[in-house]
Each structure stands twice: as structure tokens, then as C-alpha cells.
PADOBA-11283 format. One record per residue (C-alpha): x, y, z; residue number from 1; residue in three letters. Coordinates in nm, 3 decimals, m for minus. Each point is the difference from the previous one (the first is absolute). Layout:
<rec><px>X</px><py>Y</py><pz>Z</pz><i>NUM</i><aa>ALA</aa></rec>
...
***
This chain:
<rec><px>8.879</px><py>m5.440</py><pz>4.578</pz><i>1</i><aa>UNK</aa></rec>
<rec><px>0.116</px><py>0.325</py><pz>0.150</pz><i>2</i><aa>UNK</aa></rec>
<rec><px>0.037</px><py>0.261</py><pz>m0.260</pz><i>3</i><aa>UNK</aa></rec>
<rec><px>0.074</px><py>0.413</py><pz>0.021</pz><i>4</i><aa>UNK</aa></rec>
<rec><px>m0.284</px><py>0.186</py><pz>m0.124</pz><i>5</i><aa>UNK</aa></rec>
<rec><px>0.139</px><py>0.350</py><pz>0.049</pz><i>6</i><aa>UNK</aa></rec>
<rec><px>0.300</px><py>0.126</py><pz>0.188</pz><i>7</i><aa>UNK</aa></rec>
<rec><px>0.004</px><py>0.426</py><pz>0.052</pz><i>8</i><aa>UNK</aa></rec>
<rec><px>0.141</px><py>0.315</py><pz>0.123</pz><i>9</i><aa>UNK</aa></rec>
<rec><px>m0.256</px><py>0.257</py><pz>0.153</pz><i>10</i><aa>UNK</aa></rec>
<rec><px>0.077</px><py>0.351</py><pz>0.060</pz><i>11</i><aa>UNK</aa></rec>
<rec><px>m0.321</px><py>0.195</py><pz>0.192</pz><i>12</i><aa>UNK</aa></rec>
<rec><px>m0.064</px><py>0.320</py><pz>0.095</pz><i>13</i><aa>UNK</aa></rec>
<rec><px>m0.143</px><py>0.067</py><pz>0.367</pz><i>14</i><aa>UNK</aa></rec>
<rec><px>m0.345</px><py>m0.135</py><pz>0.008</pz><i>15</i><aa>UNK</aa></rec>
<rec><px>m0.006</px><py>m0.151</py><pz>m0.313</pz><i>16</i><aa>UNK</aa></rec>
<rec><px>m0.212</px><py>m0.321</py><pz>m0.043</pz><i>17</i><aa>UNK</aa></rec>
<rec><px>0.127</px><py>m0.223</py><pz>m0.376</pz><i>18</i><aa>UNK</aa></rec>
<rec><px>m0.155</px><py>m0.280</py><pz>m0.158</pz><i>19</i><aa>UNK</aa></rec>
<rec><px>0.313</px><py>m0.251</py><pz>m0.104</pz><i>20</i><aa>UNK</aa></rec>
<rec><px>m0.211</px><py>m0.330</py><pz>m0.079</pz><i>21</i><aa>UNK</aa></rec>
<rec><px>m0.350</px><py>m0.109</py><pz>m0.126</pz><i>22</i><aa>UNK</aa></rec>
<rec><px>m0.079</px><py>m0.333</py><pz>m0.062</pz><i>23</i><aa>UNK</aa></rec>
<rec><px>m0.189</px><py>m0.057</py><pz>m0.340</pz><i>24</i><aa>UNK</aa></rec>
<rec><px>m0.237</px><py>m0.233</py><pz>0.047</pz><i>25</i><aa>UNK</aa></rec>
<rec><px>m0.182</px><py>m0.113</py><pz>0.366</pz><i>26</i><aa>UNK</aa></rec>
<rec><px>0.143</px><py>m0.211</py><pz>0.258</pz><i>27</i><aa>UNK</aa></rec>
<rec><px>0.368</px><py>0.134</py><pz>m0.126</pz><i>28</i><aa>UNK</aa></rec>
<rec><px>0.333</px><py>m0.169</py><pz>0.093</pz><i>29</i><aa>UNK</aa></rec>
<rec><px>0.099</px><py>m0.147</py><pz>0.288</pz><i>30</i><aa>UNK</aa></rec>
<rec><px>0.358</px><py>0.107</py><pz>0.178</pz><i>31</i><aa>UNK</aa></rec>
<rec><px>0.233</px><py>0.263</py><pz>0.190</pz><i>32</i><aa>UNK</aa></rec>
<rec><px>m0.012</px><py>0.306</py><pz>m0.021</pz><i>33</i><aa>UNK</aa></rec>
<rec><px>0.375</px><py>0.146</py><pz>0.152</pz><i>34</i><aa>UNK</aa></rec>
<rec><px>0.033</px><py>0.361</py><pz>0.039</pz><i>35</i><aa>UNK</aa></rec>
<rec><px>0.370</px><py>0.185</py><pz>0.099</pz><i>36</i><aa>UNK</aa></rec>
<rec><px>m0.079</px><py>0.312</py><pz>0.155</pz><i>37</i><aa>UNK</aa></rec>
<rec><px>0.241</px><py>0.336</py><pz>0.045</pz><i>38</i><aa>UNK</aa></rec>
<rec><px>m0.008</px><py>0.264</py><pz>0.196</pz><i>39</i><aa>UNK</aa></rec>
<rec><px>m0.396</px><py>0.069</py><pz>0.048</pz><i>40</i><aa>UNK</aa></rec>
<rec><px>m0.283</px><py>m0.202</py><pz>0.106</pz><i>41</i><aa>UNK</aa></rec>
<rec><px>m0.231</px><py>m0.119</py><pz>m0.208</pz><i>42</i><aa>UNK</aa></rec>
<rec><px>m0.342</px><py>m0.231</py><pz>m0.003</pz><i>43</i><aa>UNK</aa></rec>
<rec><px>0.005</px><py>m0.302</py><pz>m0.228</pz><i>44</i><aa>UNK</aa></rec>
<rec><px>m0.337</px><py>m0.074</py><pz>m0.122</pz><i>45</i><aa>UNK</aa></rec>
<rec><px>m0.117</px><py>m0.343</py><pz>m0.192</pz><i>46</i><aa>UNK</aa></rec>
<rec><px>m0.328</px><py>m0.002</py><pz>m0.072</pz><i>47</i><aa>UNK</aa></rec>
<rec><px>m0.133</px><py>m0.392</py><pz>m0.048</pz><i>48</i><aa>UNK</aa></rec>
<rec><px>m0.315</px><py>m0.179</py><pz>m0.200</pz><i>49</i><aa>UNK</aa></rec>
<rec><px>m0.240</px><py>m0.127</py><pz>0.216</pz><i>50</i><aa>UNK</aa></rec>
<rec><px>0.170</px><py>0.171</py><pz>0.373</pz><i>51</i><aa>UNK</aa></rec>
<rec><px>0.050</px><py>0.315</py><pz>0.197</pz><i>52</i><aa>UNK</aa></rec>
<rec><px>0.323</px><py>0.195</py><pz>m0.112</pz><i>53</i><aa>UNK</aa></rec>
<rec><px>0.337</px><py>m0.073</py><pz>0.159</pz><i>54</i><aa>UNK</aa></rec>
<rec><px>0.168</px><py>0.302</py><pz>0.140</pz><i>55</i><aa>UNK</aa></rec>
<rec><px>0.321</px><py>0.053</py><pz>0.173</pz><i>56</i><aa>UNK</aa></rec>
<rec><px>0.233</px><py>0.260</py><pz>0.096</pz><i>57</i><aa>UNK</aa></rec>
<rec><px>0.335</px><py>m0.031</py><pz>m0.093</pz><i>58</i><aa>UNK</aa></rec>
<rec><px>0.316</px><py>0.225</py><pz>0.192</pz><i>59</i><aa>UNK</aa></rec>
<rec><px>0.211</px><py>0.190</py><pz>m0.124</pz><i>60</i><aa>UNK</aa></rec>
<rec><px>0.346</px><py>m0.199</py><pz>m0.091</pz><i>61</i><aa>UNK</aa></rec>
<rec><px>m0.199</px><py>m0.347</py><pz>m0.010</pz><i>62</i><aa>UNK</aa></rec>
<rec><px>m0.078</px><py>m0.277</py><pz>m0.161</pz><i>63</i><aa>UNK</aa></rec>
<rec><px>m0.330</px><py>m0.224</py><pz>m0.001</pz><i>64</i><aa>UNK</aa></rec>
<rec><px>m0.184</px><py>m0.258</py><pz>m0.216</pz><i>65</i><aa>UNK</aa></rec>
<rec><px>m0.303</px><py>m0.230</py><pz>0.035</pz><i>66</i><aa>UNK</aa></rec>
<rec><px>m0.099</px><py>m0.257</py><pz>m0.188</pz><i>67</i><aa>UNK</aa></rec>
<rec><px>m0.423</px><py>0.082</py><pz>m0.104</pz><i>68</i><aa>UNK</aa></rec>
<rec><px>m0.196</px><py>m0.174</py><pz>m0.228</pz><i>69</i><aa>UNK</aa></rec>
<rec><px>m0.295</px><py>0.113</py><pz>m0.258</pz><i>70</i><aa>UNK</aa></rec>
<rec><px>0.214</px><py>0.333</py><pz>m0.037</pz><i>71</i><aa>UNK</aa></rec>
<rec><px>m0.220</px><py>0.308</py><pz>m0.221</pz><i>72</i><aa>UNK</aa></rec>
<rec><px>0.219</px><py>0.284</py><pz>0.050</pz><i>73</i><aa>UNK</aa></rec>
<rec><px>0.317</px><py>0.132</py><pz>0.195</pz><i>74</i><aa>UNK</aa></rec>
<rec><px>0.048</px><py>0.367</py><pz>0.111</pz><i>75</i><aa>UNK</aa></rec>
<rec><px>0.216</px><py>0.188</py><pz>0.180</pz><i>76</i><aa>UNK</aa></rec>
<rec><px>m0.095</px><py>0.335</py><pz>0.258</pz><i>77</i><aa>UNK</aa></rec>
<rec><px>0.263</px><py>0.196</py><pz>0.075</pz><i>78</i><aa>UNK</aa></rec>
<rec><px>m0.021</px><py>0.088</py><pz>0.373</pz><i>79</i><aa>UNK</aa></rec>
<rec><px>0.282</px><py>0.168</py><pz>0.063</pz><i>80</i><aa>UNK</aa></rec>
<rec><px>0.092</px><py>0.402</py><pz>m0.036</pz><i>81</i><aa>UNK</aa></rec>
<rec><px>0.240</px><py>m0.073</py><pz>m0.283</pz><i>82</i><aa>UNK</aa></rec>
<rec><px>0.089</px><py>m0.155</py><pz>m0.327</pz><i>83</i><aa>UNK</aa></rec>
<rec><px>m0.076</px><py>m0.394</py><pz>0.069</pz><i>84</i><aa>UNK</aa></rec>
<rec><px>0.245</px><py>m0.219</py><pz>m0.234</pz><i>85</i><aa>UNK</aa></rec>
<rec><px>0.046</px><py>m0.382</py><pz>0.002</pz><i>86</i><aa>UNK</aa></rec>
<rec><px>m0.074</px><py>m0.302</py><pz>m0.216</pz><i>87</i><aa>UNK</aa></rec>
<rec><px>m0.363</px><py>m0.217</py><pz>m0.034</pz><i>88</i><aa>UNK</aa></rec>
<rec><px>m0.018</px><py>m0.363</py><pz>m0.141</pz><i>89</i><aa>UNK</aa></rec>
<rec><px>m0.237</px><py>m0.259</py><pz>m0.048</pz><i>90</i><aa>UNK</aa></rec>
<rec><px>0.136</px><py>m0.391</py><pz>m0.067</pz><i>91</i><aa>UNK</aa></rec>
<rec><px>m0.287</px><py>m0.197</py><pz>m0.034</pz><i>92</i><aa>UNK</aa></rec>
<rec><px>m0.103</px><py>m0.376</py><pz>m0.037</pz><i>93</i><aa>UNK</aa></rec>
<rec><px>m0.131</px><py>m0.105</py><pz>m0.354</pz><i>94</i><aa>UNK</aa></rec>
***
């Protein structure tokens, strides 16, 4: 069963890095992580039990999600020269 862990809004300076999600206990959930993006770059980072981090660059004015298992934590880098703003969620399978 799909459920919504945590839906979001970010607001990030230039060059800031934030911490939105840590999983509790080891392997942590299972599910997609969707991120809405405005008008500044910006690096999503999951970090995963057991695997190499999953990094990707998302443009300005876009959209992506994945779906990633054994998710630890979520972050977001700001790569952009201004204020990065959009919305992070997590729906995972329990």
C-alpha cells in the first residue's frame, strides 16, 4: 500500500544544502520521492542503506521523481544564484 510520508515546500538560499528526511531505523522505506522545482536549480540527494547515494540535478521550472528503495535521508543543494522554492514528497510502500 502506497502511502504519503511527507509532502513540503522548500525555500533555499544560494548554495544552501537542507536535510528534509531521515529514516529512523536501517533499511528505511521503500518509494518516490517527487520534487517540483522553481526558478533555480537544485541537486536532489537520497542517500540509501546498503548503496552509493542517488544524485540528480533537477532544472529550473521542472519536475522529476524516481522511485528508490532502502531510502536513509533526502536533501536538497541549492545550485542556483537565487532563492530555490518548490515542494519535496515521499509516498512510500508499507
Amino acid at each position: 500500500m502506497l502511502e504519503n510520508v511527507f509532502f513540503i515546500s522548500y525555500s533555499q538560499g544560494a548554495g544552501v544544502g537542507q536535510g528534509y528526511f531521515s529514516a529512523v531505523n536501517p533499511p528505511g522505506p521503500t518509494g518516490f520521492v517527487t520534487i517540483s522545482n522553481g526558478p533555480e536549480p537544485v541537486r536532489l540527494v537520497i542517500t540509501r542503506w546498503g548503496d552509493v547515494p542517488f544524485t540528480v540535478d533537477v532544472l529550473a521550472n521542472s519536475a522529476y521523481t524516481v522511485g528508490i528503495a532502502n531510502i536513509q535521508t533526502i536533501g536538497i543543494l541549492n545550485l542556483g544564484a537565487g532563492t530555490a522554492t518548490g515542494s519535496l514528497g515521499l509516498s512510500a510502500v508499507f
